[in-house]
Phi, psi and omega in degrees: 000082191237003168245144161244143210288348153220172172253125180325159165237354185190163160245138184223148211246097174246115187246187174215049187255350175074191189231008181254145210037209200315299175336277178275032164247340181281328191298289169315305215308298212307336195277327197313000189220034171233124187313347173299141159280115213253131180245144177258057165012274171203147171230036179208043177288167192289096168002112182048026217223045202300339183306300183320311217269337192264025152237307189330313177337297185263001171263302197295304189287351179310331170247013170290140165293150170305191211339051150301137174249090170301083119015068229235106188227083182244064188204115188270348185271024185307151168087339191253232190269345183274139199311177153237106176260159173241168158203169194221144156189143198001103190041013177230177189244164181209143193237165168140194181285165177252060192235042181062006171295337185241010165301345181261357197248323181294093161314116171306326197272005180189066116223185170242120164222137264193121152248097172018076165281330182318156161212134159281181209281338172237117201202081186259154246270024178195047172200052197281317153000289175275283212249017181211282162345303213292328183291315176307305197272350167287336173299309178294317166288355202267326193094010196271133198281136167270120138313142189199168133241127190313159160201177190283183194250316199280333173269059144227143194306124151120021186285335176272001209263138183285147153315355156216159173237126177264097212219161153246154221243308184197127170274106139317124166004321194276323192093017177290185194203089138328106165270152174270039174224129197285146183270007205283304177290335167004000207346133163287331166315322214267189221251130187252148174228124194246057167100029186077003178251159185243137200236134198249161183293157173225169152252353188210136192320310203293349174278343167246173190272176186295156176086328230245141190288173163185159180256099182234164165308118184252189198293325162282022179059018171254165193278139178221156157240131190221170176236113192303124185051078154193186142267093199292340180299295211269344175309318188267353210000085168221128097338167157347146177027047157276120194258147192231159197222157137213206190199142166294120164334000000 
């Protein structure tokens, strides 16, 4: 891997590192001194989750500028068998582990993608973030060749994964409840079911009374459920990979 088909204009760093202890200021330090600009994305993607995290992944990027360099660190399998990949897919680069976390963002018909041979001279089994990620993407802003070898789109994990999930994906600050399913197509009539309750469209918080559950389109084109002034998590006491249906009125 010694052409890069652009040179990033940002980094954008999406994790599941939190914002308490180390992890992610060590992460920023290896990036500190290359002139590229680092955006912190998200640091709270779904815990131990890469299924999750790669479709919120690609519902958030959907108003991102074109070349961008994803920084993508969701991997509970770290130290173990799975590659560490780079990709090019429409006009941005994506660095990270290979557990389907960049499978809904990678185009088969338009990209290149490459599995990690490089290793640096110091390299520890549970901190690839840092010691393995942060350098491939400071090498790729530098112009510095990475080892790598290609691979197909269809041998990377989650390359079968459907284009939506009916699901929850990811819980907010709010206690709102994301889903993996796009709203574009939606009837508005129907009726969404959540944990057995049944919950009706809105289009907006101020359309529903205080207390009240509802279902709307949110700012990333996906269906979220929320509780007006409230917490729709603990309203439902559901989480992550709570799964929903819905039914016609």
């Amino acid at each position: 891997m010694d052409d890069y088909p652009f040179k990033p204009q940002r980094i954008a760093l999406f994790t599941d590192f939190g914002h308490q202890g180390p992890y992610l200021g060590q992460v920023k330090a290896v990036l500190a001194d290359i002139s590229v600009p680092v955006i912190e994305l998200q640091s709270d993607a779904p815990t131990f989750n890469p299924r999750a995290s790669a479709y919120l992944l690609s519902s958030i990027m959907r108003d991102m500028p074109r070349g961008t360099l994803y920084l993508g660190v969701i991997d509970p399998g770290v130290g173990g068998e799975r590659d560490p990949i780079v990709a090019w897919s429409g006009g941005d680069c994506f660095v990270g582990p290979d557990n389907g976390l960049f499978s809904r963002v990678i185009e088969p018909a338009d990209s290149q993608i490459q599995a990690i041979t490089w290793q640096p001279e110091k390299l520890s089994s549970s901190f690839h973030g840092r010691d393995l990620f942060a350098p491939v993407v400071k090498k790729i802003c530098l112009g510095e060749p990475v080892s790598s070898v290609p691979i197909a789109y269809k041998s990377i994990v989650g390359s079968d994964w459907p284009g939506e999930i009916p699901e929850v994906i990811y819980v907010d600050h709010y206690g709102n409840l994301v889903t993996g399913l796009r709203g574009a197509d939606i009837d508005k009539r129907k009726v969404l079911y959540v944990a057995g309750q049944e919950i009706e469209y809105a289009r907006t918080f101020c359309e529903a009374g205080p207390g009240e559950l509802f279902w709307y389109i949110d700012s990333f084109g996906l269906i979220e459920v929320a509780e007006n002034q409230g917490r729709a998590d603990q309203r439902l006491n559901v989480t992550v990979g709570e799964r929903l249906q819905f039914s016609g009125k």
